[in-house]
C-alpha positions as CSV (number, residue, x, y, z in Angstrom):
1,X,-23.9,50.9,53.9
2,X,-22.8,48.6,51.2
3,X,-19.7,46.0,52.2
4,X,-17.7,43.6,49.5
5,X,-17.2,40.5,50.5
6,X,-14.2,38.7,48.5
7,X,-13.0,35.2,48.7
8,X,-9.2,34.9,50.4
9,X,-8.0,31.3,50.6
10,X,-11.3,29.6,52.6
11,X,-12.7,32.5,54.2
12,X,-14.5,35.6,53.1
13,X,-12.4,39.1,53.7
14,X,-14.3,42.5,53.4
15,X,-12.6,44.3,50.7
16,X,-12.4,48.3,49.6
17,X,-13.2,49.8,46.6
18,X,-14.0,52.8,44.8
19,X,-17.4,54.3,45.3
20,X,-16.6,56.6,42.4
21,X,-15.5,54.2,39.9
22,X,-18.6,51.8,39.1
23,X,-16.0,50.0,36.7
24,X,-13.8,49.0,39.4
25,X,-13.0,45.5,39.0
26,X,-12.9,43.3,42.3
27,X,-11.6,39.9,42.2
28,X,-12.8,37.2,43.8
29,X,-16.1,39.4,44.9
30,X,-18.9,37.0,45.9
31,X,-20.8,39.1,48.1
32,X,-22.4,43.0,48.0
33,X,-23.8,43.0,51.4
34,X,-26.5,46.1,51.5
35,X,-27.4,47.7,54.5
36,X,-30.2,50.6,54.7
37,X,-28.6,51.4,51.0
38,X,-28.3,54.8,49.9
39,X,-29.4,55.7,46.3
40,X,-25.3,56.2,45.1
41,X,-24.7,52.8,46.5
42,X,-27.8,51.1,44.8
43,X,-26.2,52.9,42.0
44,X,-22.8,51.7,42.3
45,X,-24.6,48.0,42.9
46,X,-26.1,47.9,39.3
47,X,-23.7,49.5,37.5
48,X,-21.2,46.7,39.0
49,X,-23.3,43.7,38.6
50,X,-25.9,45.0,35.8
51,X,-28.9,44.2,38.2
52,X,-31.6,46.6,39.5
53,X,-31.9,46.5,43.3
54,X,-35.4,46.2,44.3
55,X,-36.4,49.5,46.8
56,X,-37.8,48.8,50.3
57,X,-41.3,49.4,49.3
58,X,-41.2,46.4,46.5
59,X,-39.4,43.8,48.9
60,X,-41.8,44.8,51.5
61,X,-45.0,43.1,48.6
62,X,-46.2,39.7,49.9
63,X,-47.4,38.5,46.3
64,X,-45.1,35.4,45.5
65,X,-44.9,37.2,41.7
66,X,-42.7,40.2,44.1
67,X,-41.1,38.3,46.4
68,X,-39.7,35.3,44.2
69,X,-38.9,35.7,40.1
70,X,-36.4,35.8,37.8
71,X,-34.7,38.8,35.6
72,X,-32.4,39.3,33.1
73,X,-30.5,36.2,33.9
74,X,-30.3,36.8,37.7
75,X,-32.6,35.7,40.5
76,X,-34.7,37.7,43.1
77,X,-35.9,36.0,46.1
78,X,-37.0,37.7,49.4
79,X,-37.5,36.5,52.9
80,X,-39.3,37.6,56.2
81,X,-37.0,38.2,58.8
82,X,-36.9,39.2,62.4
83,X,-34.7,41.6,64.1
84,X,-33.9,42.8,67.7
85,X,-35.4,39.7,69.3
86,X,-33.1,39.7,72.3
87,X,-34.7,43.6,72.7
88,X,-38.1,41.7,73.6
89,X,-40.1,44.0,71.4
90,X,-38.7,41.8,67.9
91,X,-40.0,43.2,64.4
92,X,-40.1,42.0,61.0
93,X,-38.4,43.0,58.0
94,X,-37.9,41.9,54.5
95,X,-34.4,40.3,53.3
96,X,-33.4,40.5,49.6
97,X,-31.1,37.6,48.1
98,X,-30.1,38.6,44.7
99,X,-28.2,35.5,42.4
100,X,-26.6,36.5,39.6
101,X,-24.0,34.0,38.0
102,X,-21.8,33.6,41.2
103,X,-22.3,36.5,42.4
104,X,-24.7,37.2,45.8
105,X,-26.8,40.3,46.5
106,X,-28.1,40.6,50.2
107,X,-30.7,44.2,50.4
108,X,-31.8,44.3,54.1
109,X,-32.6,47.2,56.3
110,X,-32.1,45.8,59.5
111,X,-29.8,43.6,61.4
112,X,-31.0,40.5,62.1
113,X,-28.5,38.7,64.3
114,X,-28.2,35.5,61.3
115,X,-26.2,37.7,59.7
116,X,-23.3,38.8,62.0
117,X,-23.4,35.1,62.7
118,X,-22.9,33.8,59.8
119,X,-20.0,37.1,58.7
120,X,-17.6,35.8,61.8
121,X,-18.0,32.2,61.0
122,X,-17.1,33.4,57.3
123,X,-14.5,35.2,57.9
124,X,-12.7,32.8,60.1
125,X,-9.9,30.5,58.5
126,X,-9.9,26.4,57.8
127,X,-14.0,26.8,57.9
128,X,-15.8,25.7,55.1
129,X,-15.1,27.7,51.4
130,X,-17.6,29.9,50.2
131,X,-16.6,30.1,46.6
132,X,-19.6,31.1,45.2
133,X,-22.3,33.7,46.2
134,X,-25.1,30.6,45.6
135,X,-22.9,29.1,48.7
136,X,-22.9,32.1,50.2
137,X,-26.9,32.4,50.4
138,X,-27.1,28.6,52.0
139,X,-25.0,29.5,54.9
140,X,-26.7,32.5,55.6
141,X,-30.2,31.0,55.4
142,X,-28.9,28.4,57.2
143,X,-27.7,30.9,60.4
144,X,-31.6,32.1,60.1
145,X,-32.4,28.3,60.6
146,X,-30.1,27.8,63.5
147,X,-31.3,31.3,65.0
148,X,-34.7,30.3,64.8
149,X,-34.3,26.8,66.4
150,X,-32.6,28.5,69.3
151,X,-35.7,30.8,69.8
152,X,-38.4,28.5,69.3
153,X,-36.1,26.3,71.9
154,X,-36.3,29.6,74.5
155,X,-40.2,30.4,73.5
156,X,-40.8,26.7,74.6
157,X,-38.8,27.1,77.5
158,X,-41.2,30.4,78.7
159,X,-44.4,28.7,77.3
160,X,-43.6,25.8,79.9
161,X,-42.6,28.2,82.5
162,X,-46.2,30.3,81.6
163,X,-48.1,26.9,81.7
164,X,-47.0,25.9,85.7
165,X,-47.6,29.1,86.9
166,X,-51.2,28.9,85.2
167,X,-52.2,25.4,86.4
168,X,-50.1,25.2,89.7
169,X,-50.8,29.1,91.0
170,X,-50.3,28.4,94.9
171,X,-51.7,32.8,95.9
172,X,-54.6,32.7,97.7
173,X,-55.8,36.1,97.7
174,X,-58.3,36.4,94.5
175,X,-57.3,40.1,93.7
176,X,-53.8,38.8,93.6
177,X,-54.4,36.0,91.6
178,X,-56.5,38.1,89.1
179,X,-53.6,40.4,88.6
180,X,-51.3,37.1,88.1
181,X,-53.3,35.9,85.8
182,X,-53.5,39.2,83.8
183,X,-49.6,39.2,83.5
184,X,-49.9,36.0,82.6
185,X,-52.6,36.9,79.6
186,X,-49.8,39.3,78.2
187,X,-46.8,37.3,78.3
188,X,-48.8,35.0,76.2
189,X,-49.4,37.7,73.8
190,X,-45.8,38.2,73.5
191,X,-45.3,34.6,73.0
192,X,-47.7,34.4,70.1
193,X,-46.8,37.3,68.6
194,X,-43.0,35.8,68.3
195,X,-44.2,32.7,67.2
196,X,-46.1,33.7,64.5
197,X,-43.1,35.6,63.1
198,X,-41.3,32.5,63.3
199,X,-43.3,30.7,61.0
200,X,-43.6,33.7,58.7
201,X,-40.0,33.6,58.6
202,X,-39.7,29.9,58.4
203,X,-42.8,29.8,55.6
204,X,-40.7,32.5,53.6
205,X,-37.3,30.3,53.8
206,X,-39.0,27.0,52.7
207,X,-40.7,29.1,49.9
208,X,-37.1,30.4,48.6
209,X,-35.9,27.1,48.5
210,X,-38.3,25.6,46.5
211,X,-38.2,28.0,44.4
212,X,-34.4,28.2,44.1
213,X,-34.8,24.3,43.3
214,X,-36.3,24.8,40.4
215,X,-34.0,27.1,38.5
216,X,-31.8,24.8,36.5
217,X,-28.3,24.8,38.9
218,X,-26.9,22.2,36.3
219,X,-25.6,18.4,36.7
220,X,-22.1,18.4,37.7
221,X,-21.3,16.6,41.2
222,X,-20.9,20.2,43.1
223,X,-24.6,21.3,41.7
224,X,-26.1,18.0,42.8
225,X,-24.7,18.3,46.5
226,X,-25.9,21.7,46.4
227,X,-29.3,20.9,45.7
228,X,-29.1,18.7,48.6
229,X,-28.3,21.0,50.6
230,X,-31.2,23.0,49.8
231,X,-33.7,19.8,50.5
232,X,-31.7,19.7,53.8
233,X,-32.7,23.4,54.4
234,X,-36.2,22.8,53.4
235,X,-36.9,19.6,55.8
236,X,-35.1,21.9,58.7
237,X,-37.6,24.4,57.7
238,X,-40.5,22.5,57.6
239,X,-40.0,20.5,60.8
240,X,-39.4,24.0,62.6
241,X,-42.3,25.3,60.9
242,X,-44.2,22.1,62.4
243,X,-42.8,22.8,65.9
244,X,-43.8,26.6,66.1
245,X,-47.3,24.9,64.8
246,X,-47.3,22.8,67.8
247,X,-46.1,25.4,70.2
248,X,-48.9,28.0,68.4
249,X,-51.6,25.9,69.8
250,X,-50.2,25.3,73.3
251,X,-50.3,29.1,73.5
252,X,-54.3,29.1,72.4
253,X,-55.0,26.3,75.1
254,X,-53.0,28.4,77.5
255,X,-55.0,31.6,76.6
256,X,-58.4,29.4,77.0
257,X,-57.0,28.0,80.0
258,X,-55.6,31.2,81.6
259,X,-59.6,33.6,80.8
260,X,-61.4,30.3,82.2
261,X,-59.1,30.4,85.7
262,X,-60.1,34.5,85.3
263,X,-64.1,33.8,84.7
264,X,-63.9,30.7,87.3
265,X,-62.1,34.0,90.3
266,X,-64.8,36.5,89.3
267,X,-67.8,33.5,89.5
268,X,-66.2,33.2,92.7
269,X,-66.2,36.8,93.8
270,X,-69.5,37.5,92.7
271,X,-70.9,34.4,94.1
272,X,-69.4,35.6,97.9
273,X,-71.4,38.9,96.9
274,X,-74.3,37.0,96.1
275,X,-74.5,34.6,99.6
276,X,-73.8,37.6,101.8
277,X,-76.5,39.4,100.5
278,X,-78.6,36.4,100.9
279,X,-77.5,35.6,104.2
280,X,-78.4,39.2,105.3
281,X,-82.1,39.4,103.6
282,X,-83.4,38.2,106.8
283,X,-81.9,40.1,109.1
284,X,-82.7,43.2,107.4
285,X,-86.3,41.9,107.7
286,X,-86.1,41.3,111.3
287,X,-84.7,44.9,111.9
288,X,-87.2,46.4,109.7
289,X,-90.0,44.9,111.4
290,X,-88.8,46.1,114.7
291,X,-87.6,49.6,113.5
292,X,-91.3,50.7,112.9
293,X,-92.8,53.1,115.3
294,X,-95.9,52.0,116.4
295,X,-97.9,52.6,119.2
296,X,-99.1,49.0,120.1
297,X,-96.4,46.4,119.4
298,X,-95.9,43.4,121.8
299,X,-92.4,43.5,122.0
300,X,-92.1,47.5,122.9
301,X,-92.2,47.2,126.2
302,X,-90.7,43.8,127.1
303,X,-87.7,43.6,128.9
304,X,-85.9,41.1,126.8
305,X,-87.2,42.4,123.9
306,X,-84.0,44.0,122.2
307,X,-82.0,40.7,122.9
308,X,-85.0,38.8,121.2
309,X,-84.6,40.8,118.7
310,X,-81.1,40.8,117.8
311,X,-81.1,36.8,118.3
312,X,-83.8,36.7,115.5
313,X,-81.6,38.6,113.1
314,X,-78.7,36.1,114.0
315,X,-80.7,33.1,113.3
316,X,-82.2,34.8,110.6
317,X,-79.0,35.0,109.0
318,X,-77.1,31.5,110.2
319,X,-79.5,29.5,108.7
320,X,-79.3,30.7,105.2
321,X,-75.6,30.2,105.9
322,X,-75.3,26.8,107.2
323,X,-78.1,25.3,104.3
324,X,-75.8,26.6,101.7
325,X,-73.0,25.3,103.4
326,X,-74.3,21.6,103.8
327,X,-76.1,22.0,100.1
328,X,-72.0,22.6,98.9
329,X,-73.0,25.8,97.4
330,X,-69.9,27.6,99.4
């Protein structure tokens, strides 16, 4: 799907055109917005703007050289992504920005929220003016920034939540607290997974814009406060980048945390395995003894003989019981 954007006033309107008439002029076009593009409309794209659009596979390259280089007087820089992260399950995926004179390129194919975002703030009156596509790009970079302080915000929000059910887990039963535990063990997972494509993401954006600084965007009053926007972008990038950092290694000590409790239950299982077949050695002993069938043995035909037996195996097996108790070994 490919959508013109075209400046009205101070807002962006989504204009028509011709599909079948490359030639077509468009006034005031800032932004060709392509989503899951079709060969005709990466066709129409370059015969418009004179650019070639870069296919799914080449965005897709993590060399710098693929991602972030300039051609034929325009500039190609691509970004990581993520999409459907209210869905749970979120995925990555690569987002093109294509500069060329004023003119903005987006080549995605997916949805990431940023984007609808930044399109109704856009396209709503007395906001800011996006008279260029270069202004364009910084408020939709800037929605990804936003978008990914609000889910680093929630992640840290859950990883708290995670880390007082770890340390402050009130179920007694150990089976139950196992399977607790296990839940726990995957909802960290999750949690890691999201947070290492966050800093992907936020790695990719701080990349673009140190690469965008270096292009020569001229001297004049409006180029200067655009390039400080872009530091702007970069610090929010970096600091976020620093927080999902921080959060990254609360989720390992979490993990560490969460298999120790895990080892520390099944020690405990195995060592209630391990005293109750100690504390029944003996009387397994005592029975034994007295289960043989012989003809001469003392006990055969006394009368108290079967009590005498049975409190042997009892002893047998209480004192085992009450040394390991007072050692502090139960």
């Amino acid at each position: 799907m490919l959508r013109i954007f075209t400046r009205e006033s101070d807002r962006l309107v989504l204009s028509t055109y011709d599909e079948n008439d490359p030639a077509t002029h468009i006034g005031g076009a800032v932004w060709y917005d392509l989503l899951n593009p079709t060969p005709d409309e990466d066709r129409f794209t370059e015969a418009c703007l004179g650019v070639s659009i870069p296919t799914r596979e080449e965005m897709a390259d993590i060399e710098p050289s693929a991602r972030l280089y300039n051609e034929a007087g325009s500039e190609f820089m691509t970004i990581t992504a993520f999409a459907q992260f209210d869905s749970g399950d979120p995925a990555k995926t690569p987002v093109t920005f294509i500069l060329r004179n004023n003119l903005l390129v987006t080549v995605r194919y997916a949805e990431p929220r940023p984007f609808m975002l930044f399109e109704a703030r856009a396209r709503k009156a007395n906001g800011r003016s996006y008279a260029t596509g270069e202004v364009v790009m910084i408020g939709i970079l800037e929605a990804f920034i936003d978008r990914l302080a609000q889910v680093l915000e929630a992640t840290g929000d859950e990883i708290d939540t995670i880390s007082r059910e770890v340390f402050r887990n009130k179920v007694k039963k150990p089976t139950v607290k196992s399977r607790d535990l296990q839940s726990l063990i995957e909802q960290i997972g999750r949690k890691g997974d999201m947070l290492t494509l966050a800093r992907e993401s936020l790695l990719s954006i701080v990349r673009l814009t140190s690469f965008h600084q270096t292009t020569e965007i001229g001297n004049s009053r409006a180029a200067k406060d655009m390039r400080q926007e872009l530091k702007i972008l970069q610090r929010d990038a970096s600091a976020l980048s620093d927080h999902a950092s921080f959060l990254s290694n609360k989720i390992n000590f979490l993990l560490d945390a969460t298999l120790g409790l895990i080892n520390l239950e099944q020690n405990q299982i195995i060592k209630i395995f391990s005293v109750a077949a100690v504390v029944f050695l003996p009387p397994t002993l005592v029975a034994s003894v007295y289960g043989m069938n012989f003809d001469f043995m003392p006990e055969l035909h006394w009368g108290i003989g079967y009590p005498w037996a049975l409190g042997l195996m009892a002893l047998s097996a209480a004192l085992p019981y009450l040394f390991f108790k007072r050692k502090g070994w139960l």
